[in-house]
C-alpha positions in Angstrom: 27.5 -3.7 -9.1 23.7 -3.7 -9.2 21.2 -0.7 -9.3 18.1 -0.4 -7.9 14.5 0.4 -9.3 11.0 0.3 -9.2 8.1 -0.6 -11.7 5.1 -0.1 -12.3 2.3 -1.6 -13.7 -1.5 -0.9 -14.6 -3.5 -3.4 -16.1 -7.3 -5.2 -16.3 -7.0 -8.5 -14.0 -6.6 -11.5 -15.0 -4.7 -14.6 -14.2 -0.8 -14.4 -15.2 0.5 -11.1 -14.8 2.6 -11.6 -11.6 4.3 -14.4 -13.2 5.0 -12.8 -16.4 6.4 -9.4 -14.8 8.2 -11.0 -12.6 9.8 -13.9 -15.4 10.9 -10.7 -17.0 13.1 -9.7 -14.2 14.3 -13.2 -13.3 15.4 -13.9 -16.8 17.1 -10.4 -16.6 19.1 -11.6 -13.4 17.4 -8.8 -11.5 16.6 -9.7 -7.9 12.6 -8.8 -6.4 13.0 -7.2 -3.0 9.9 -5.3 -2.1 6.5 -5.5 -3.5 3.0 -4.5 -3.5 0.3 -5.8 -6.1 -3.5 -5.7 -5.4 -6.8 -5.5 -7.7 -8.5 -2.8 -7.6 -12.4 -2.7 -9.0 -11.7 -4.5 -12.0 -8.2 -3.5 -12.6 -4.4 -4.8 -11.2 -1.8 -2.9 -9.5 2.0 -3.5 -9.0 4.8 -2.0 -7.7 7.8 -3.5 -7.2 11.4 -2.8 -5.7 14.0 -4.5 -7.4 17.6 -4.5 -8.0 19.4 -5.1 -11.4 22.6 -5.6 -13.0 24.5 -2.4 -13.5 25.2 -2.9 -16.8 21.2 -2.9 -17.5 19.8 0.2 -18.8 16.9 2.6 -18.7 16.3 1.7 -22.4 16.5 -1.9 -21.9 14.4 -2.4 -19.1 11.9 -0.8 -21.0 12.2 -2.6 -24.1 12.3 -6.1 -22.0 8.7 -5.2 -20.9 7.6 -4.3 -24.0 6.2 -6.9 -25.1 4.8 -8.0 -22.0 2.5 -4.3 -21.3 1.6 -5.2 -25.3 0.1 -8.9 -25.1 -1.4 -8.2 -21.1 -2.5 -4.3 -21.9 -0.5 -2.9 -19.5 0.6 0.0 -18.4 4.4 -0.4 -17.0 7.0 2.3 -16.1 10.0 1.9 -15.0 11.8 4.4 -12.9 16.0 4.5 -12.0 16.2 4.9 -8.1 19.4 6.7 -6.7 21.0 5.3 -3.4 19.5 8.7 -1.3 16.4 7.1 -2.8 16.8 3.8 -1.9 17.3 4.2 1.8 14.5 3.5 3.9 13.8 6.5 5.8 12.3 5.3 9.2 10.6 8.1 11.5 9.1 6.0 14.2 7.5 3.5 16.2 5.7 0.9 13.6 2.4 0.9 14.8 -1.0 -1.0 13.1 -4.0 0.8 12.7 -7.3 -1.2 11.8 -10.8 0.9 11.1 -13.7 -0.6 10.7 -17.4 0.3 10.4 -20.3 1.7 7.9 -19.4 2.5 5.0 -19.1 6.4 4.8 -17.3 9.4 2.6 -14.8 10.7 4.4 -13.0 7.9 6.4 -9.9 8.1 4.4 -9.5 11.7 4.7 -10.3 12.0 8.2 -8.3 9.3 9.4 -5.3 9.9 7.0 -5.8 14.0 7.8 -5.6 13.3 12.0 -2.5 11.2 11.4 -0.5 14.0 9.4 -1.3 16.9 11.4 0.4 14.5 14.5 3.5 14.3 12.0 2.4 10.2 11.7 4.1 8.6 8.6 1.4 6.3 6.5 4.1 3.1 5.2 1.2 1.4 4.1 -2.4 1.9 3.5 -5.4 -0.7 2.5 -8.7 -0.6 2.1 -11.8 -2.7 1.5 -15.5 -2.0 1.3 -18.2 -4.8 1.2 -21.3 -5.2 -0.7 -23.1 -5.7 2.2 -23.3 -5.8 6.5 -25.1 -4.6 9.2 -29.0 -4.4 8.7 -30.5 -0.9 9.0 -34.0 -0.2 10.1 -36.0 -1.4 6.9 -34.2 -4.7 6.2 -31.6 -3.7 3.6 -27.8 -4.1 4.5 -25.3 -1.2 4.8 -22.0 -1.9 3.2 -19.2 -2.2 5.6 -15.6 -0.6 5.3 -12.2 -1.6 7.0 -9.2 0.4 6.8 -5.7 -1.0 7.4 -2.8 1.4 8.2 0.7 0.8 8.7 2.2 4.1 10.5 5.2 5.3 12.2 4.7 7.1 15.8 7.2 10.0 16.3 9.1 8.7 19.2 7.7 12.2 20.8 4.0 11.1 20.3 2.7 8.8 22.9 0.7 6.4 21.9 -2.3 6.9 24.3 -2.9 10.8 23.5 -2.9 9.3 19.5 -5.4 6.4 20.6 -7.5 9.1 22.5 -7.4 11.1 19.7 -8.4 8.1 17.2 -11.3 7.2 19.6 -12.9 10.7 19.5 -12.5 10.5 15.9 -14.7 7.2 15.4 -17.1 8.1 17.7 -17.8 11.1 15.0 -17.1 8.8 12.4 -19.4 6.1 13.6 -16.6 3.6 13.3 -14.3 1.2 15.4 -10.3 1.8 15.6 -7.5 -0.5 16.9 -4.4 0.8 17.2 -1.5 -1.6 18.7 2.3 -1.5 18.6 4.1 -3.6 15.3 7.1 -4.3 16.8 8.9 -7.5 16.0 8.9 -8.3 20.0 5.3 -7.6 20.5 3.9 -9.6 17.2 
C-alpha cells in the first residue's frame, strides 16, 4: 500500500537542490509522479507529487528532510494527500494560452480575471518578463512580458466566443494572445 503526497520547498538557488530533494525520496522508496520546480528572482521553487510507502509517516518524512532544508536553507513542508485529494479533477477541453507583449501591471489579473468569470480552470500558469525589447520613441527598450496558460474550456464554452473575447482584451491590454487546442491528437 503506498500513500500519496506533496512537498514543498522554498529556497535561494543554487546548483543541487533537485538532486538532493529528490535522493531523499528515492532512498525512501517513494516514487516522483508530478512536479513543478522553477527560480523565481533569486529564489527556487518546488512542488512535487509523490507517492510513498504506507508504512512512512508524517513525522518521518519530515525528519528525512530535515537535514536537507538545514544544510540548503530551505523551506520544505510536507503535506498527507487523501485519495478525494489525489484525483485529478478534469473540467474541460485542455487548451494553451500564450500572451505576449509590453510589459504592463495588470496582465495577470486581467487575463486570469476574464478566464474565471467564463468558469475557465487555470492547470498551469508561467510567466516571464525581460530586461529589455521593443524600442520606444527615445531609444531606450521596454521590457517585454509573455504569459503561458494551461486552461480547461467548459465543454459549454466555444472556443471562438473565448478567443473573441481574449482578442478584445489585448487590444486594451496592448498585447498579443494565442489561444489553440492541447489535445493529444492535435499536438
Amino acid at each position: 500500500m503506498t500513500r500519496s503526497w506533496i512537498l514543498t520547498a522554498l529556497g535561494k538557488d543554487r546548483p543541487g537542490i533537485v538532486a538532493s530533494v529528490t535522493k531523499v525520496l528515492f532512498r525512501l522508496g517513494c516514487n516522483l509522479e508530478d512536479s513543478a520546480m522553477t527560480r523565481l528572482g533569486g529564489e527556487f521553487a518546488v512542488m512535487l507529487l509523490f507517492t510513498a510507502p504506507g508504512q512512512l509517516s508524517h513525522t518521518q518524512l519530515d525528519q528525512a528532510f530535515r537535514p536537507l532544508a538545514k544544510h540548503l536553507h530551505l523551506s520544505c513542508h510536507v503535506k498527507d494527500l487523501t485519495k478525494e485529494e489525489r484525483v485529478s479533477h478534469a473540467r474541460g477541453k485542455p487548451y494553451l494560452l500564450s500572451v505576449y507583449g509590453a510589459d504592463r501591471a495588470g496582465i495577470v489579473y486581467r487575463v486570469s480575471d476574464l478566464l474565471a468569470r467564463s468558469g475557465i480552470n487555470i492547470t498551469d500558469l508561467s510567466t516571464h518578463r525581460t530586461t529589455g525589447g521593443r524600442r520606444a520613441k527615445g531609444g531606450s527598450a521596454k521590457p517585454l512580458y509573455l504569459m503561458l496558460l494551461e486552461v480547461e474550456l467548459p465543454v459549454r464554452l466555444a472556443p471562438g466566443r473565448l478567443a473573441s473575447q481574449l482578442q478584445r482584451l489585448a487590444r486594451s491590454l496592448g498585447v498579443e494572445v494565442s489561444l489553440r487546442s492541447a489535445d493529444a491528437d492535435v499536438l
